[in-house]
C-alpha positions as CSV (number, residue, x, y, z in Angstrom):
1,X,209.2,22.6,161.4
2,X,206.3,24.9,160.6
3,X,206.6,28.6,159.8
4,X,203.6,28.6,160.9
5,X,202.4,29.3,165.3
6,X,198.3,29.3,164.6
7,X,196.8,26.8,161.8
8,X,193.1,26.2,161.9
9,X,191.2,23.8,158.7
10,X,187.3,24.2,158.6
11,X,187.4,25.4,162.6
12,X,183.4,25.2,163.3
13,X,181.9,26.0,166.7
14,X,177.7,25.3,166.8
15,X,175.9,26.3,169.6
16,X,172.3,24.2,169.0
17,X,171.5,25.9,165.6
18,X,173.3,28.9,165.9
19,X,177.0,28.8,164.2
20,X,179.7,30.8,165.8
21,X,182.2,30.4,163.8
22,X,181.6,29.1,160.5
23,X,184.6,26.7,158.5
24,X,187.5,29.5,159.3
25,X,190.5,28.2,157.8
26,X,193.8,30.3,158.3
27,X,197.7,30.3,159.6
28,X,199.3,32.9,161.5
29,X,203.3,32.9,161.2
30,X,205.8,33.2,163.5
31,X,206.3,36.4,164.6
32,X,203.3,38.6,163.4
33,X,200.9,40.3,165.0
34,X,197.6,39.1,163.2
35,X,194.3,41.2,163.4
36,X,191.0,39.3,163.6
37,X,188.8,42.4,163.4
38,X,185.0,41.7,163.3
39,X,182.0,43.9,164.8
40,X,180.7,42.3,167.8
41,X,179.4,38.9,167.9
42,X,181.2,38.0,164.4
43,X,182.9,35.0,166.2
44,X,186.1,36.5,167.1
45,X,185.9,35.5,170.9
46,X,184.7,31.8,170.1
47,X,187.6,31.5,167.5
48,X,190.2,32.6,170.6
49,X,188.5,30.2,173.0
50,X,188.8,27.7,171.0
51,X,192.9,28.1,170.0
52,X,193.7,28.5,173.7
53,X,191.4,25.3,174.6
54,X,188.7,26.4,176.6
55,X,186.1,25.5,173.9
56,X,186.0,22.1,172.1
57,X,185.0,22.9,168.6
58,X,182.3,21.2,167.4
59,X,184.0,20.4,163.9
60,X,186.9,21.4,161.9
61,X,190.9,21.3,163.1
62,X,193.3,24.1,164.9
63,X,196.6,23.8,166.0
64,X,198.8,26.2,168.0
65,X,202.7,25.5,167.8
66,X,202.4,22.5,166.5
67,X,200.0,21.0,168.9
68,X,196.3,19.9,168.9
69,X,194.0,22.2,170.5
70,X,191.6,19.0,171.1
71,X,193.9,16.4,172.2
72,X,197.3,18.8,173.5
73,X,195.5,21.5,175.5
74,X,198.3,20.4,178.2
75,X,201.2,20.9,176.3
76,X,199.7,24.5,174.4
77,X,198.4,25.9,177.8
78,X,202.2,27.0,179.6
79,X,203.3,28.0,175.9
80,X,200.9,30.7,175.6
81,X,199.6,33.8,177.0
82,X,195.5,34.9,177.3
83,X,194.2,38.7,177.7
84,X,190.9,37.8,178.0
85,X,187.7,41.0,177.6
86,X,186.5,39.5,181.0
87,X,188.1,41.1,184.2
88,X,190.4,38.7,185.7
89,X,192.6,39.4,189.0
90,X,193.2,38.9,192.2
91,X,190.7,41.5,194.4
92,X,192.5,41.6,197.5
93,X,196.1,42.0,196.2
94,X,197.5,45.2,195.5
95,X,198.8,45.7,191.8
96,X,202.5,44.9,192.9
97,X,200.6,41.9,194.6
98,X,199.1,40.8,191.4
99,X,202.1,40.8,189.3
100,X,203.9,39.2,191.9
101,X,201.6,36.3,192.3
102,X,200.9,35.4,188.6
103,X,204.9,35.7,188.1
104,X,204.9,33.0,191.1
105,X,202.0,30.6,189.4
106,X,204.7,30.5,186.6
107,X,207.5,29.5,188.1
108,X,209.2,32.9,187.6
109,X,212.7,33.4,190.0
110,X,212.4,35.7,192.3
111,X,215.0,37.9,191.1
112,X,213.4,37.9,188.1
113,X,209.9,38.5,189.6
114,X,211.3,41.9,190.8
115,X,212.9,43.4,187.6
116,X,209.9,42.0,185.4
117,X,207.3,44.3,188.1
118,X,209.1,47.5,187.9
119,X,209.5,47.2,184.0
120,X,205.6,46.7,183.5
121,X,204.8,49.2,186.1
122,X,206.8,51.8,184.6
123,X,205.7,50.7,181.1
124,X,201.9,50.6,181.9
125,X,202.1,53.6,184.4
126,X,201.3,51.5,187.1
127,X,203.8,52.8,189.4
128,X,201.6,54.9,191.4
129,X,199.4,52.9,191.8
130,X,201.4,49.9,192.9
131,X,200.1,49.2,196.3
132,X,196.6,49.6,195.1
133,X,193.6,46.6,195.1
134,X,192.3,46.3,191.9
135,X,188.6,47.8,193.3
136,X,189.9,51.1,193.8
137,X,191.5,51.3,190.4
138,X,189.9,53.1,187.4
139,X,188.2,51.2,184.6
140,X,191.4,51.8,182.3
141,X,194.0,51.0,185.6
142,X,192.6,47.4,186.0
143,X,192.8,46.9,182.3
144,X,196.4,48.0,182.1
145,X,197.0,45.4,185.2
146,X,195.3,42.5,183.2
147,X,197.1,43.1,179.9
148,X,200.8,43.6,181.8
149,X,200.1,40.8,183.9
150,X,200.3,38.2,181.0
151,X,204.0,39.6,180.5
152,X,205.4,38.3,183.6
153,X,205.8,35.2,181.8
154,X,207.8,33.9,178.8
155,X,205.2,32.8,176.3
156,X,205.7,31.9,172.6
157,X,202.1,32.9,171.2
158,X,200.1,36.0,173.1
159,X,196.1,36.1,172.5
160,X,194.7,39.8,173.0
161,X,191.3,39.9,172.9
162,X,190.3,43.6,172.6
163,X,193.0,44.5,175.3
164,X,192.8,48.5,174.9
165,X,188.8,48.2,175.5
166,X,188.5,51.1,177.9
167,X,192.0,52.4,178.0
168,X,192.5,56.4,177.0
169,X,194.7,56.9,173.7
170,X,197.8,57.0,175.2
171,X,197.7,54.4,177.2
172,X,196.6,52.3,174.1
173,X,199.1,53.7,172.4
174,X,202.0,52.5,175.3
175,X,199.9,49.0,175.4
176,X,200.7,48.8,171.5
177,X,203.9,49.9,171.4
178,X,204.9,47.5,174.3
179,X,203.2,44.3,172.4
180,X,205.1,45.2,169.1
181,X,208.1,45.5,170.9
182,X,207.6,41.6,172.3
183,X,207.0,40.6,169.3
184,X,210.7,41.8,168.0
185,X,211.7,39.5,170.4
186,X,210.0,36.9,168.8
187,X,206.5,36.4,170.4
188,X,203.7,36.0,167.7
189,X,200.1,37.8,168.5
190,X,196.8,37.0,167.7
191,X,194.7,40.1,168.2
192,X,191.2,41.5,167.9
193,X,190.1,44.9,168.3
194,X,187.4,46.7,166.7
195,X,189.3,50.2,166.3
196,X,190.5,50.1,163.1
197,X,193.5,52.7,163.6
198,X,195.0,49.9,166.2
199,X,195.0,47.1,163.5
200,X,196.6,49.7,160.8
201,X,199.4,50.5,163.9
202,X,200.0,46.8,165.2
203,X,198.9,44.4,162.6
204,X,201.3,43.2,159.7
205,X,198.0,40.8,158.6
206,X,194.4,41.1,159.3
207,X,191.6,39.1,158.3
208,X,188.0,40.4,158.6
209,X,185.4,38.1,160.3
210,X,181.9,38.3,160.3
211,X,178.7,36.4,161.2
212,X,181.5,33.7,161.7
213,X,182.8,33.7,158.2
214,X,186.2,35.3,157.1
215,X,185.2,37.9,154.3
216,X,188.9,39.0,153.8
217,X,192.6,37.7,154.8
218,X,195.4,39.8,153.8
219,X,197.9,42.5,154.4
220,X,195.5,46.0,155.1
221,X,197.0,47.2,152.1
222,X,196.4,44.6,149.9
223,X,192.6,44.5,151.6
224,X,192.1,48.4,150.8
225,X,193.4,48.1,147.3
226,X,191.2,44.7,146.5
227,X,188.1,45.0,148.7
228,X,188.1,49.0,149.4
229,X,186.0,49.5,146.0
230,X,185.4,53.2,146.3
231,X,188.0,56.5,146.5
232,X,187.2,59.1,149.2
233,X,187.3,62.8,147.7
234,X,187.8,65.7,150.4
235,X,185.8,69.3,149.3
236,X,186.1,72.5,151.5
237,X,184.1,75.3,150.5
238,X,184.0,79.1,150.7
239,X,180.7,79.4,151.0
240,X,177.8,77.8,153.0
241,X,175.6,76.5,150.7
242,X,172.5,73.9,151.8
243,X,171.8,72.7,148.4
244,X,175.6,71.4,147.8
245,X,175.0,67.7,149.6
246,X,171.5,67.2,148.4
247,X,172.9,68.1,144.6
248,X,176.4,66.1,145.0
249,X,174.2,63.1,146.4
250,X,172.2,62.1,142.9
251,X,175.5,62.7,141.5
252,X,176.2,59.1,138.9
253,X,178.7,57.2,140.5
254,X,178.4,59.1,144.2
255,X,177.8,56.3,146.8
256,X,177.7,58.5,149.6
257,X,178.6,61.7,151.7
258,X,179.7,62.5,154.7
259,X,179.9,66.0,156.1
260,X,182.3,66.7,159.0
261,X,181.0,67.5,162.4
262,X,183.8,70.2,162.8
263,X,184.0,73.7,162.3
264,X,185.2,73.7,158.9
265,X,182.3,71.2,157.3
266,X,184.2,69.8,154.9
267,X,182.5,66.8,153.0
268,X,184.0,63.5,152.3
269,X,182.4,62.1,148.8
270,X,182.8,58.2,148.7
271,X,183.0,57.8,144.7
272,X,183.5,54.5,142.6
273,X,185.7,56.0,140.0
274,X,187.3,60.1,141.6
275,X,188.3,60.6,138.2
276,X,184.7,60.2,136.5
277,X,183.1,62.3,139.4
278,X,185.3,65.3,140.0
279,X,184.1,66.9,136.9
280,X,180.5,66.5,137.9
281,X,181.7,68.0,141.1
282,X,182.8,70.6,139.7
283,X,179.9,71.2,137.5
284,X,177.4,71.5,140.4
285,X,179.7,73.8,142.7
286,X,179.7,75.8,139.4
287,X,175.8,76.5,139.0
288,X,175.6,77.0,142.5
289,X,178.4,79.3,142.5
290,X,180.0,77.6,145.5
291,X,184.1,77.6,145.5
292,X,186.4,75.3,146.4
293,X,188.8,76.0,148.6
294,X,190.6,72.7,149.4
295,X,190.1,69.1,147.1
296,X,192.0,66.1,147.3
297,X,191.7,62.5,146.8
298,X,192.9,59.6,149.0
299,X,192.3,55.9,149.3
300,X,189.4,54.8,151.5
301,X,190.8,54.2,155.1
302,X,190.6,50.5,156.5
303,X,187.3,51.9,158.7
304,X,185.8,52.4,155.2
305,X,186.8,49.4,154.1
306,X,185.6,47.5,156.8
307,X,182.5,49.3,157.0
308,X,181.6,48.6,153.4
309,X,182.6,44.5,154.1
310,X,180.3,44.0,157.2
311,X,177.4,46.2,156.0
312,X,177.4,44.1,152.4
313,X,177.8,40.7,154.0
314,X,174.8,42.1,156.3
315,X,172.9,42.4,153.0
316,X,173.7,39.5,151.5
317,X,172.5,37.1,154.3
318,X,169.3,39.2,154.3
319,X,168.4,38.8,150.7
């Protein structure tokens, strides 16, 4: 038996002469939440339509538990679970309705039905809301029912495509929290998002997709420590002092700062080697007699990391 619930060789989707995804090969174990994090339209989408059979890819191979997407769409379809970015629910039922209905399409007991409804209503703060159609909901209510939905059922491999789009922090936050604690129980997760502080929360893998081409496969720390590149050095100052940025910016080895849109204006310097730069740092604060009141260095986050991938592969493909 594999160890493996997601396995795709070369997966290729063309549309005329534009290539969605582009030779993606990678496995997803049992278990896991994996993160396919991508900026829009870098194929993550296409790649989920095509593991849960609704696209035929146009080359290339993908199995999901074991099964061919191409030829065993009828055996993978009751074994999985789709939260798809496209609104999809019943109009005229309430929430309760909803819930009730999609447990029925599954063959769900009734007895079970009714304990599954209450759980996901309390757990997605539904309950208020229960006898609600989904047109008079908020933005971030009918996104909570779509997502709880898709747990009504027992499924063995759950596809979230962006499932916290439009949801305030702490309902993301429950969302996540209720996904990881499915997947305790066994359920693996294939999920995209493009909020990097989700995939650092949820993900135990990642890989980073782009233009349809997987730049990067790994654990996010591994990722930072192979592919981050740069250190992020932290500076709070004493003074006010217009010259500092302009001055620490044609500092060697400085790729870039960013100066924080709060109160304090602290700068973030994005440095190849901290160690090489902080006494250059120091040296123009110095002359300009500006004093530091606060310096520190930390790794770059997985949003700098990911920043720096996308914008270089940009590059690349325009050179």
């Amino acid at each position: 038996m594999s160890e493996c619930s997601i396995e795709t060789n070369e997966l290729t989707m063309r549309y005329g002469s534009v290539v969605a995804v582009d030779h993606v090969s990678f496995s997803v174990r049992k278990g896991e939440v994996f993160g396919f994090l991508g900026p829009n339209g870098a194929g993550k989408t296409t790649t989920i339509k095509m593991l849960t059979t609704l696209l035929r890819p146009t080359s290339g191979k993908a199995t999901v538990l074991g099964l061919d997407v191409v030829s065993e769409g009828g055996k993978i379809r009751p074994r999985i679970g789709v939260v798809q970015q496209d609104p999809s629910y019943e109009h005229a039922l309430s929430v309760e309705g909803n819930l009730d209905l999609y447990g029925v399409l599954w063959n769900v007991p009734k007895v079970e039905r009714k304990k599954r409804i209450e759980l996901l209503l309390d757990k997605f703060g539904l309950k208020e809301a229960r006898k609600t159609a989904p047109p008079e909901l908020s933005i971030g209510q009918r996104r909570r029912l779509q997502v709880a939905r898709e747990f009504m059922h027992d499924c063995e491999v759950m596809f979230l495509d962006e499932p916290t789009t439009g949801l305030d922090p702490q309902a993301r936050r429950v969302t996540l929290d209720f996904v990881r604690e499915k997947v305790r129980n066994g359920v693996t997760v294939f999920f995209t998002t493009h909020i990097m502080e989700e995939a650092e929360y949820i993900c135990d893998r990642i890989a980073i997709i782009n233009h349809g081409q997987i730049l990067a496969l790994d654990t996010i720390k591994n990722i930072k420590q192979k592919f981050g590149g740069v250190s992020v050095i932290h500076l709070r100052f004493a003074e006010d002092n217009s010259d500092v940025d302009r001055k620490l910016q044609g500092l060697l080895g400085v790729q870039k700062i960013v100066r924080s849109q709060q109160k304090d204006e602290s700068l973030r310097v994005f440095a190849e080697d901290a160690n090489a730069v902080l006494p250059r740092i120091i040296d123009v604060t110095t002359t300009l007699g500006v004093h530091i009141t606060e310096l520190r260095i930390e790794e770059p986050s997985l949003d700098d990391v990911f920043i720096q991938m996308v914008n270089s592969k940009g590059r690349n493909r325009n050179e």
